[in-house]
C-alpha positions as CSV (number, residue, x, y, z in Angstrom):
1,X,-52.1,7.3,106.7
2,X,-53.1,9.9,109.4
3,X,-52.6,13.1,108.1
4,X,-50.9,15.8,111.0
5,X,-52.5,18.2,112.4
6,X,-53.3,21.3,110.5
7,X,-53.9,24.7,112.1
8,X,-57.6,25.5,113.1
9,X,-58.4,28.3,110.6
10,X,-57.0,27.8,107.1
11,X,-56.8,31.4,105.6
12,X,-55.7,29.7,102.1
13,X,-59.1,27.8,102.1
14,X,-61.0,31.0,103.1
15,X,-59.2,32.5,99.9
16,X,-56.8,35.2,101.7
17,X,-53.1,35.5,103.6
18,X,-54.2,36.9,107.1
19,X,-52.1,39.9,108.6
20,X,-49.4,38.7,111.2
21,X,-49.5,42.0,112.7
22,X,-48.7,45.3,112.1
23,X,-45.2,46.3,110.7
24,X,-43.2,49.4,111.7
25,X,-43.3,52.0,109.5
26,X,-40.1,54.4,108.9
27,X,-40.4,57.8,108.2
28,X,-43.5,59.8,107.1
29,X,-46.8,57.1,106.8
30,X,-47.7,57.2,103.3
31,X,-50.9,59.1,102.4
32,X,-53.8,56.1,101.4
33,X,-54.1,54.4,98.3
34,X,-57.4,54.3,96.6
35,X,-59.9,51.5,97.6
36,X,-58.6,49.4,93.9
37,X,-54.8,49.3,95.1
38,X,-53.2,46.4,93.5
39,X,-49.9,45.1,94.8
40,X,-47.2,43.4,93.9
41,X,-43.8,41.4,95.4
42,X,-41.6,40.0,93.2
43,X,-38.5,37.5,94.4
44,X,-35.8,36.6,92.4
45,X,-33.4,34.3,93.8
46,X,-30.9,32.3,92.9
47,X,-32.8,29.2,92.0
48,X,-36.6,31.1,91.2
49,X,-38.2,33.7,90.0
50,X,-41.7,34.2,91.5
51,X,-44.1,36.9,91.3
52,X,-47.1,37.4,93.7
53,X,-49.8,40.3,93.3
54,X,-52.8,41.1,95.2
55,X,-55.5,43.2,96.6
56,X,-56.0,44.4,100.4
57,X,-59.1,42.0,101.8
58,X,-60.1,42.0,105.4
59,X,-58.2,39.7,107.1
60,X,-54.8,40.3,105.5
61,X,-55.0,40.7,101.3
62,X,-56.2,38.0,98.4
63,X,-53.9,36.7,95.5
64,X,-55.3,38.3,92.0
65,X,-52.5,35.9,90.1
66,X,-48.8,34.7,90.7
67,X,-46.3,33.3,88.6
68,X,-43.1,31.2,89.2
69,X,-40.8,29.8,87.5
70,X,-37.2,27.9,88.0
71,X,-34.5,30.1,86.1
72,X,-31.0,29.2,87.9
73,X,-29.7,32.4,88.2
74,X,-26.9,31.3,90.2
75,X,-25.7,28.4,88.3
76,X,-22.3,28.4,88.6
77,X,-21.8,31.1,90.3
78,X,-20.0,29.8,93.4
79,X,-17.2,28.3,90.9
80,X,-16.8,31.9,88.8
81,X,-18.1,34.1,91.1
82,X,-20.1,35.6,88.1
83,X,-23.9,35.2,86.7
84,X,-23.7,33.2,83.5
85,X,-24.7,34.9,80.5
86,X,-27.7,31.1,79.8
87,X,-28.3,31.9,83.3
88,X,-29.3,35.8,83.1
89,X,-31.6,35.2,79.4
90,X,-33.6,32.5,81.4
91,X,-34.2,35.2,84.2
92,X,-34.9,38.0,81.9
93,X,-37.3,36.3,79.8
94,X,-38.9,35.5,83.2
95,X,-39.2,39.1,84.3
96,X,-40.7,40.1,81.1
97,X,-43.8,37.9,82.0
98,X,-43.8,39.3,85.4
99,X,-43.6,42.4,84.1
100,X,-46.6,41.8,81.7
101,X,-48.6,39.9,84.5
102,X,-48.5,43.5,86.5
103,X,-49.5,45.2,83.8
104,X,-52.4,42.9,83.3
105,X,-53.3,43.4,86.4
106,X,-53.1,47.1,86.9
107,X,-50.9,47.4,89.6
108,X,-50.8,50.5,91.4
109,X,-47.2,49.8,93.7
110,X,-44.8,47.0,93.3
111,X,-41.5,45.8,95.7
112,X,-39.2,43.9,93.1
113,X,-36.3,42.3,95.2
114,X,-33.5,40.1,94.2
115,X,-31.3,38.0,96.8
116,X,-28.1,35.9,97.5
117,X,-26.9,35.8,93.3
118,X,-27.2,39.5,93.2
119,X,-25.4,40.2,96.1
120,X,-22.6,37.9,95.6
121,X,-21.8,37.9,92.0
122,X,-19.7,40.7,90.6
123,X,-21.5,41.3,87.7
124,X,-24.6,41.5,89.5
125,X,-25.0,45.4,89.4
126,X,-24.5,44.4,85.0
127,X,-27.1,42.6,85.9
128,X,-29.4,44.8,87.2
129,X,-29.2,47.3,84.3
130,X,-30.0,44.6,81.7
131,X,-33.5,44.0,83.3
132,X,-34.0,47.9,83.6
133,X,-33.1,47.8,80.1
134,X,-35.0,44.5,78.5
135,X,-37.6,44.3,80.9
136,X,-38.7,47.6,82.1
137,X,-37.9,46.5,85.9
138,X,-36.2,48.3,88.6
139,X,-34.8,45.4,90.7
140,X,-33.7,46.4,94.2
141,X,-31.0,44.2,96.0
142,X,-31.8,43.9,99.3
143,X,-29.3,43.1,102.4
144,X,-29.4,39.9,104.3
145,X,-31.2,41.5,107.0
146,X,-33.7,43.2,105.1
147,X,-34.2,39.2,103.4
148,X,-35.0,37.5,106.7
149,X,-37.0,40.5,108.5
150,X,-39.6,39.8,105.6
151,X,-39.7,36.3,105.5
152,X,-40.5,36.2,109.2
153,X,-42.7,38.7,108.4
154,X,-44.7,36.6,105.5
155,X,-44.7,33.5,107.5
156,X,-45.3,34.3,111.2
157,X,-48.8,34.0,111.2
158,X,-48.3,30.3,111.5
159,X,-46.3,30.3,114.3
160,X,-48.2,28.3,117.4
161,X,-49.6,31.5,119.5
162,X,-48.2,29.6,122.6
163,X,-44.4,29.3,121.5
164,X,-42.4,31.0,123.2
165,X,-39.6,30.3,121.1
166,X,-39.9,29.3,117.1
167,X,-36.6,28.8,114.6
168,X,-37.8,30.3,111.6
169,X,-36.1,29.4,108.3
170,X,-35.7,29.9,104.2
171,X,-33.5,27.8,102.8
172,X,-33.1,29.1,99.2
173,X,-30.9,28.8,96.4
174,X,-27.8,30.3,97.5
175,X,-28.3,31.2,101.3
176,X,-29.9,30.3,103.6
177,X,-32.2,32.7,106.4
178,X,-32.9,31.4,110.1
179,X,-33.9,33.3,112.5
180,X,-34.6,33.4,115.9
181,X,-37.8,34.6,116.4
182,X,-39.5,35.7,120.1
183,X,-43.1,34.8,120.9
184,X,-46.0,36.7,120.3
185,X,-46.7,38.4,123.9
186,X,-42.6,40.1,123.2
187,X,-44.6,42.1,120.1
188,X,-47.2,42.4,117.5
189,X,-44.2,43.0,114.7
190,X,-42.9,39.9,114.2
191,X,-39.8,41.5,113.1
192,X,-39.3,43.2,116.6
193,X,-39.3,39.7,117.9
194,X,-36.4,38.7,116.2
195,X,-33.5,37.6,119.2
196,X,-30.6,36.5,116.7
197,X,-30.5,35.8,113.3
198,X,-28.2,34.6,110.3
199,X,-28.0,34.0,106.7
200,X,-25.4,30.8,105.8
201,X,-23.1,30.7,102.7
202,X,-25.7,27.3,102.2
203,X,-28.5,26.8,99.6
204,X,-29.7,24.0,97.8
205,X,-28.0,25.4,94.3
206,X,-24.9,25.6,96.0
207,X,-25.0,22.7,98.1
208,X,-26.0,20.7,95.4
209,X,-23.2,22.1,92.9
210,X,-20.5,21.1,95.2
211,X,-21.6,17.6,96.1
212,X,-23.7,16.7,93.3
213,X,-27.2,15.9,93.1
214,X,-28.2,13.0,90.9
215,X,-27.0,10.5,91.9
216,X,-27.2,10.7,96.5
217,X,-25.7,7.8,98.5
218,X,-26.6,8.0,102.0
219,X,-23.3,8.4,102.7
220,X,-22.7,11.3,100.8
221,X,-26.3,12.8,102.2
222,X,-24.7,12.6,105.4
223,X,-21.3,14.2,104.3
224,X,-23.6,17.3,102.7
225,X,-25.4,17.3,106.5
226,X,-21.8,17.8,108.1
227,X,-20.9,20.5,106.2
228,X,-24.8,22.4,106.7
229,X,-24.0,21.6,109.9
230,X,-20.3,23.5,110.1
231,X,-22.4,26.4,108.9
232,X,-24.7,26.8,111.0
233,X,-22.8,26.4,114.2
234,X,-22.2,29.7,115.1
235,X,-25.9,30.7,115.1
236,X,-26.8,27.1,116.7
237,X,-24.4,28.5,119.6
238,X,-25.8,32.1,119.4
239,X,-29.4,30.6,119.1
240,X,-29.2,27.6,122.2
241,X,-31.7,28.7,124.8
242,X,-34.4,29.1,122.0
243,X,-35.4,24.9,122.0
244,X,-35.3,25.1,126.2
245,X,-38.3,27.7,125.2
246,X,-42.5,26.5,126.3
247,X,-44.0,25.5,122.9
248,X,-40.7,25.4,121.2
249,X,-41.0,24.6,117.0
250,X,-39.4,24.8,113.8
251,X,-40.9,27.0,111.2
252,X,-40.0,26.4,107.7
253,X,-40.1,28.4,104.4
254,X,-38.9,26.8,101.4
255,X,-39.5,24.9,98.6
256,X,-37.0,22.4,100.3
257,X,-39.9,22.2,103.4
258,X,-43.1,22.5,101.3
259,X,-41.8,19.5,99.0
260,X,-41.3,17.3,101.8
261,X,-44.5,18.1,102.9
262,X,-46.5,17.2,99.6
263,X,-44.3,13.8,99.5
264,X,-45.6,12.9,103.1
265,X,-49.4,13.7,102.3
266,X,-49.0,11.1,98.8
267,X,-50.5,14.3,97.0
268,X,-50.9,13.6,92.8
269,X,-49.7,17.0,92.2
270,X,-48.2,19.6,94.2
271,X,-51.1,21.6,96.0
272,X,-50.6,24.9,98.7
273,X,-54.3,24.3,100.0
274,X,-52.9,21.1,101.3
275,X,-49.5,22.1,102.7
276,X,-49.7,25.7,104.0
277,X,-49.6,25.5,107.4
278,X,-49.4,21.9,108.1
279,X,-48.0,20.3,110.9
280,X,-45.3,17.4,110.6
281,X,-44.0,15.5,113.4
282,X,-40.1,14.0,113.4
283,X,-40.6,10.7,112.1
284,X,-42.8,12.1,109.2
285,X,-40.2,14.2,108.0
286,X,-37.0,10.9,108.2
287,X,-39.8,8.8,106.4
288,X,-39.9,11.0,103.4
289,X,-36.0,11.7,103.5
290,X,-35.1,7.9,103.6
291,X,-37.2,7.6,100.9
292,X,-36.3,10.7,98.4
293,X,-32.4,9.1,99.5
294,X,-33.5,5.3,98.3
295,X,-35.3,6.9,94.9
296,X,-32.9,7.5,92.0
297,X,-33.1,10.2,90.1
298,X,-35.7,9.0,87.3
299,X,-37.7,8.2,90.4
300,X,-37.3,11.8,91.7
301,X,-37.6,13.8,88.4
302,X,-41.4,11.7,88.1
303,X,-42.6,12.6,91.5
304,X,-45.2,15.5,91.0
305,X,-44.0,17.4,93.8
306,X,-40.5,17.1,92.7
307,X,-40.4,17.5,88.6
308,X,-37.6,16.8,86.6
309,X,-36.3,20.8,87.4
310,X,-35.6,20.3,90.9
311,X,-34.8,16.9,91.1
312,X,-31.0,17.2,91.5
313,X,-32.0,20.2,94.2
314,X,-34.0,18.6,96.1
315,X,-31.7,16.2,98.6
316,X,-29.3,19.1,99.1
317,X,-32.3,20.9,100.7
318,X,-33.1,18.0,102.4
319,X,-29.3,18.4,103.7
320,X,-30.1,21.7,105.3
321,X,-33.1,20.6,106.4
322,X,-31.4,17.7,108.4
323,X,-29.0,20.1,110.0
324,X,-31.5,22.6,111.5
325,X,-33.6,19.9,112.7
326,X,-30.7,18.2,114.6
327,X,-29.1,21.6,115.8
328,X,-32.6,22.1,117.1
329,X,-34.0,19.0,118.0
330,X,-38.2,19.4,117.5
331,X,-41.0,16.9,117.7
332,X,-43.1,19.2,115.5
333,X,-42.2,21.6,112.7
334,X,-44.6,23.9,110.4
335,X,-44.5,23.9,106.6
336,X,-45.2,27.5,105.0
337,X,-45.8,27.7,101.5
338,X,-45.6,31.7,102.2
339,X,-42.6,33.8,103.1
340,X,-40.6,36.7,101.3
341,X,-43.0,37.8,98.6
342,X,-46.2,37.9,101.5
343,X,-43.8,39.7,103.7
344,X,-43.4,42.2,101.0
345,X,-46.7,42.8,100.4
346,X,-48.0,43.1,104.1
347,X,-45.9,45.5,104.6
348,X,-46.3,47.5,101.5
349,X,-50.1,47.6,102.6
350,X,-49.6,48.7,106.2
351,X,-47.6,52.0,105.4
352,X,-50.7,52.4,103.2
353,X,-52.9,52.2,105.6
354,X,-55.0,49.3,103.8
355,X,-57.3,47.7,106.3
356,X,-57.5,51.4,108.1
357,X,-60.3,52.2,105.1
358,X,-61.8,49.4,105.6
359,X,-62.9,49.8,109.2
């Protein structure tokens, strides 16, 4: 099988994240850190926890370690409104080894951010003081906006320098982030190139809770589509004139995107090197779908990209998927196993003035 064409320079091969472009920086520009700055971005959503930390290099920064693991804090939360009391232990016993990793690590500034469950469950400020309390964390709940400016930012390095129009998108656990995002000639901050932008009541936790995920007909894939599909319609209105754009592409974030991508390349296990950045065409991307809908869920749960933790997740976000790419019809779209967490930490090291010592 020919594999699609990957971008020219690999920054993961060559062992750092390169820098988009410079951020904008409110208020006073922080005095800068000392050459051994260690950063960190932490991400808690409503399906995963993940932790990223790293050092400034000189063409964007280098990952020191990174942890992630699947916690469900929003199980059940679009039926109760609430964060279950399993749900919260698994993600406080999560934060504890993030918190340790840092530690480990010496890191000198941290941005610890929690999404879509936070905002939207009621005892989500409750929340909030348990982890200050049990893990020693200060986590900050930041606004929809705020989510998909640094997700574009993270990812839009991989945009093709010649679109003039790219649909950016995270589909998460709870919600959903597309964007709308400008091309590179508009400006060097990727988040000043943002024309419209959205986050959808849609994410492959709740998606999947109110379809079902184990067992997937075709026609109930299609039904799950339809309903993506309601939801995004007013940004697919807002959004129209972006496909009519030179270059046009989809950009996609998730672990919804960077799965399909591992099942296309037939990888053993799971591996970013191989599926950061890559470029699938449209009938790479219905291959793998008609095949994760003919696999049952045994089948699924043993694929190494999958794993039995996201196997019931997985067609859901292949349900959101569907609906972007037929709102905006694309021959090409880019996988991005980066996003939030690199968004984070780019901009954490421009206010500091990084790669300013460095010259």
């Amino acid at each position: 099988m020919a594999r699609p064409q990957r971008h020219d320079v690999d920054p993961q091969r060559a062992g750092a994240i390169p820098v988009a472009a410079p951020f904008k920086s409110f208020g006073q520009v922080p005095a800068p850190r000392p050459p051994g700055a260690t950063y960190a971005a932490l991400d808690l959503g409503t399906n995963n926890c993940r932790l990223l930390i790293a050092r400034p290099a000189q063409h964007g920064f280098r990952v020191v370690d990174a942890f992630s693991r699947i916690v469900r804090l929003g199980e059940g939360l679009a039926a109760s409104s609430r964060l279950a009391d399993a749900a919260m232990d698994r993600a406080v016993e999560a934060l504890k080894i993030c918190r340790g990793k840092m530690a480990n690590r010496g890191v000198t500034r941290a941005r610890l951010v929690t999404t879509e469950a936070c905002r939207a469950a009621t005892n989500g400020l409750d929340f909030i003081r348990r982890v200050a309390a049990e893990a020693e964390l200060a986590l900050e709940v930041i606004d929809q906006r705020t989510e998909a400016a640094l997700a574009v930012s993270g990812c839009a390095a991989l945009a093709d320098p010649a679109a003039e129009s790219v649909i950016v998108f995270d589909i998460g656990g709870g919600s959903t982030e597309i964007v709308w995002l400008g091309g590179r000639s508009e400006a060097r901050d990727p988040a000043a190139r943002i024309r419209e932008w959205a986050s959808l009541p849609i994410g492959v936790v709740t998606v999947a809770e109110r379809y079902g995920g184990i067992e997937v007909s075709r026609e109930l894939f299609e039904r799950m589509v339809e309903n993506c599909a309601q939801a995004l319609a007013p940004f697919a209105k807002k959004a129209a004139g972006a496909k009519d754009a030179r270059s046009f592409h989809l950009l996609g974030t998730s672990g919804t995107v960077t799965t399909v991508a591992g099942i296309h390349l037939d990888l053993p296990r799971y591996d970013r090197r191989e599926v950061d950045g890559l470029w699938m065409h449209q009938r790479d991307i219905l291959a793998v779908i008609d095949r994760l809908i003919e696999m049952d869920y045994a089948a699924r749960a043993a694929n190494a990209c999958i794993g039995r933790e996201r196997a019931d997740l997985v067609l859901a976000g292949c349900a959101i998927f569907e609906a972007i790419r037929r709102a905006f019809p694309s021959e090409r779209v880019r996988i991005a196993d980066r996003g939030l967490r690199e968004g984070i930490l780019l901009r954490m090291m421009h206010e500091d003035r990084a790669w300013w010592r460095r010259k």
